[in-house]
PLY file of the C-alpha trace (Angstrom):
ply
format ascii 1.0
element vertex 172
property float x
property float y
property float z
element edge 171
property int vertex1
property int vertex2
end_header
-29.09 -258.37 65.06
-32.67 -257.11 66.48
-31.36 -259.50 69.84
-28.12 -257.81 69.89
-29.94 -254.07 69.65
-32.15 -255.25 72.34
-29.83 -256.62 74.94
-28.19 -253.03 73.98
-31.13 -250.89 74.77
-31.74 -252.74 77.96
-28.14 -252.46 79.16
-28.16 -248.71 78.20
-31.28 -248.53 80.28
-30.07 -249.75 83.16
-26.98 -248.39 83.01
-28.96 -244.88 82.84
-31.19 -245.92 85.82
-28.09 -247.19 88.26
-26.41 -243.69 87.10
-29.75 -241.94 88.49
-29.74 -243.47 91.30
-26.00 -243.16 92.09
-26.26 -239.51 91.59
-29.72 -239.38 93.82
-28.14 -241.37 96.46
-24.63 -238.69 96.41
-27.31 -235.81 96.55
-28.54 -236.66 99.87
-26.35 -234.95 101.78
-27.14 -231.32 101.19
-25.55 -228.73 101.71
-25.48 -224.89 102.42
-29.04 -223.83 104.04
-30.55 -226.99 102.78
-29.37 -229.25 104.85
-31.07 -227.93 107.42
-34.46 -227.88 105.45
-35.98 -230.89 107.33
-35.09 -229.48 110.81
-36.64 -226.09 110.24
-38.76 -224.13 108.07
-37.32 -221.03 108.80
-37.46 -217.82 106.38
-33.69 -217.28 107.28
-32.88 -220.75 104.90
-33.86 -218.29 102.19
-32.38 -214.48 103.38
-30.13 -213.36 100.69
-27.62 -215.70 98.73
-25.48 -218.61 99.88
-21.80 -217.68 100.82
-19.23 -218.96 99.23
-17.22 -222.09 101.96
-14.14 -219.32 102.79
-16.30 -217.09 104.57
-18.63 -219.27 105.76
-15.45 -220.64 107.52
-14.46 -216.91 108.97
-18.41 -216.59 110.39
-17.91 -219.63 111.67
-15.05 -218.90 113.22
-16.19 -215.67 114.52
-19.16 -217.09 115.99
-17.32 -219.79 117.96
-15.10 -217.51 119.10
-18.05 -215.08 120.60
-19.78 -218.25 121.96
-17.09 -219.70 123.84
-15.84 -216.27 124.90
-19.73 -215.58 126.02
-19.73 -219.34 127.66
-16.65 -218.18 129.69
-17.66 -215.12 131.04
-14.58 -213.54 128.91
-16.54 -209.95 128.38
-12.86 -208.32 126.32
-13.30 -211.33 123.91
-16.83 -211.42 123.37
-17.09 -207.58 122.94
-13.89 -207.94 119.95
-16.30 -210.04 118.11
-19.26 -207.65 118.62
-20.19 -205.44 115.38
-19.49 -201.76 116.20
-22.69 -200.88 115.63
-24.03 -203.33 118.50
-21.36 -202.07 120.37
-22.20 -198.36 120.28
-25.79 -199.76 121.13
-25.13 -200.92 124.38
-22.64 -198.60 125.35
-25.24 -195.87 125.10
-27.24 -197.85 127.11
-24.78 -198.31 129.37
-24.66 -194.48 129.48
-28.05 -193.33 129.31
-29.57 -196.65 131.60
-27.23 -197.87 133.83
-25.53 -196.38 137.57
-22.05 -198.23 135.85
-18.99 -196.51 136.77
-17.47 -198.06 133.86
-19.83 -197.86 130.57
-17.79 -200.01 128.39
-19.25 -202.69 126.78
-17.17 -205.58 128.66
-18.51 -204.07 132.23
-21.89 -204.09 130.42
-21.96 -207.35 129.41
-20.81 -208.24 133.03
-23.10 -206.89 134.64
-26.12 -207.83 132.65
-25.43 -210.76 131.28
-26.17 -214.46 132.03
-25.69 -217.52 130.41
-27.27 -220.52 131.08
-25.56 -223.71 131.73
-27.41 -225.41 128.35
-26.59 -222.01 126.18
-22.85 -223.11 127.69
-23.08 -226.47 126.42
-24.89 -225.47 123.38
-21.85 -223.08 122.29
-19.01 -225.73 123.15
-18.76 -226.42 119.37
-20.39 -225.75 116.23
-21.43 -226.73 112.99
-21.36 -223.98 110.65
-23.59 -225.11 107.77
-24.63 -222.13 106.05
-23.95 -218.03 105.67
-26.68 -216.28 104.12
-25.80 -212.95 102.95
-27.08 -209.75 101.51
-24.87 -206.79 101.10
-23.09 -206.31 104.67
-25.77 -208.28 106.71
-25.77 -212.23 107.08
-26.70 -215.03 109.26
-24.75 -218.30 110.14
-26.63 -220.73 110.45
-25.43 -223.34 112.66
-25.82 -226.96 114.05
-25.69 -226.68 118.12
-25.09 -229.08 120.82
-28.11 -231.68 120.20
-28.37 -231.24 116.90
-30.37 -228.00 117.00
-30.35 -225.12 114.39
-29.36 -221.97 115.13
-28.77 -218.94 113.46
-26.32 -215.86 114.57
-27.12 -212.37 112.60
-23.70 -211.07 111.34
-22.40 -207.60 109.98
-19.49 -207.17 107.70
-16.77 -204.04 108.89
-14.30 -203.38 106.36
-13.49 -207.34 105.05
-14.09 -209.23 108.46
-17.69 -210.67 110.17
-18.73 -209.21 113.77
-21.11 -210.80 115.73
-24.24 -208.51 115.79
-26.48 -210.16 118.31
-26.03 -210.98 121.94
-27.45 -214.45 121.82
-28.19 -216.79 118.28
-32.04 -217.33 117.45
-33.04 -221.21 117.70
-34.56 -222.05 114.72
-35.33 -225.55 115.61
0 1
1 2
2 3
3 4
4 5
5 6
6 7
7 8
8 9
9 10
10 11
11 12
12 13
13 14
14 15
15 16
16 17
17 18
18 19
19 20
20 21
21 22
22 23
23 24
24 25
25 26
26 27
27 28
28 29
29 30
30 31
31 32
32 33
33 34
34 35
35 36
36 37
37 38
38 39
39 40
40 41
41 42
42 43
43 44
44 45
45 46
46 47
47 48
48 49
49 50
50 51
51 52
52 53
53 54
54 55
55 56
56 57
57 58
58 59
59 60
60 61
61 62
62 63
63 64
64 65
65 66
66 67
67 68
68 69
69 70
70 71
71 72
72 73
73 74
74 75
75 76
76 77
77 78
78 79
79 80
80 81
81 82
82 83
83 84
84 85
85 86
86 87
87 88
88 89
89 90
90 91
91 92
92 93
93 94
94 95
95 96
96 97
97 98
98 99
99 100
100 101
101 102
102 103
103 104
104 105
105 106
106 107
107 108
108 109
109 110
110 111
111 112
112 113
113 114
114 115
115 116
116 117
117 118
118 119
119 120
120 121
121 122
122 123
123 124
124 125
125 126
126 127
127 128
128 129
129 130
130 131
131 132
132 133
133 134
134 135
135 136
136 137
137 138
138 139
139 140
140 141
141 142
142 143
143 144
144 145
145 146
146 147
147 148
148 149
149 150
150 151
151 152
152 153
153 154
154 155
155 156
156 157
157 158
158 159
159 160
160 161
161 162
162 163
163 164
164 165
165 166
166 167
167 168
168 169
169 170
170 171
């Protein structure tokens, strides 16, 4: 009987340490902010709380959207992605700084706005990995072209994300 108990205890064992490992080995591949952990050490990883994966699908969205409207030189599309309080930004610039016959934030844009051809290849697709969020303010953070992290500041208006930077921050 003592045999029996121990060939129990050791198969118990084992079956506890192949469990362990099973669930180590499924836990690599993080998720939200921390799969980006080993790329970057950036304070953003931590800004605010993890979004749930629906609206971290509309940033996303949003974000591609501005980047490959950006990439194309299509200034309407970009600007309808823009938060309105980054438009009203540079259309008083526009106003206040520019000789612009046309002060709109498209003409803006236009006229003062380059892209380079890596920031076009870096916003042919993303990989939206993570929305950090506190109260109206967030930040996608993103896998690029070449695996680099980047992250896009957001604002929430009414129940949709606007794009509230001209350009994403590398963080990598």
């Amino acid at each position: 009987m003592t045999g029996e108990k121990a060939k129990w205890l050791v198969a118990t064992l084992l079956a506890a340490v192949l469990g362990a490992s099973l669930l180590t080995a499924c836990g690599s591949s993080a998720s939200g902010s921390d799969q980006f952990r080993d790329k970057t050490d950036s304070a953003l990883l931590d800004f605010g709380e993890e979004s749930d994966s629906a609206e971290l699908e509309e940033a996303g969205q949003v974000v591609q959207s501005f980047l490959t409207a950006r990439s194309k030189e299509d200034w309407p599309a970009a600007c309808a992605q823009l938060s309105q309080a980054l438009q009203s930004k540079i259309e008083h610039l526009a106003v206040s700084s520019t000789q612009l016959e046309d002060k709109s934030c498209p003409s803006f844009l236009e006229a003062f706005l380059s892209i380079s051809e890596q920031e076009r290849r870096e916003s042919t697709a993303i990989d939206a990995g993570s929305l950090r969020q506190q109260g109206d303010r967030a930040f996608l953070i993103y896998f690029g072209g070449r695996e680099n992290v980047y992250a896009m500041p957001l604002r929430k208006q009414g129940s949709a994300w606007r794009v509230d930077s001209l350009a994403p921050k590398e963080l990598s």
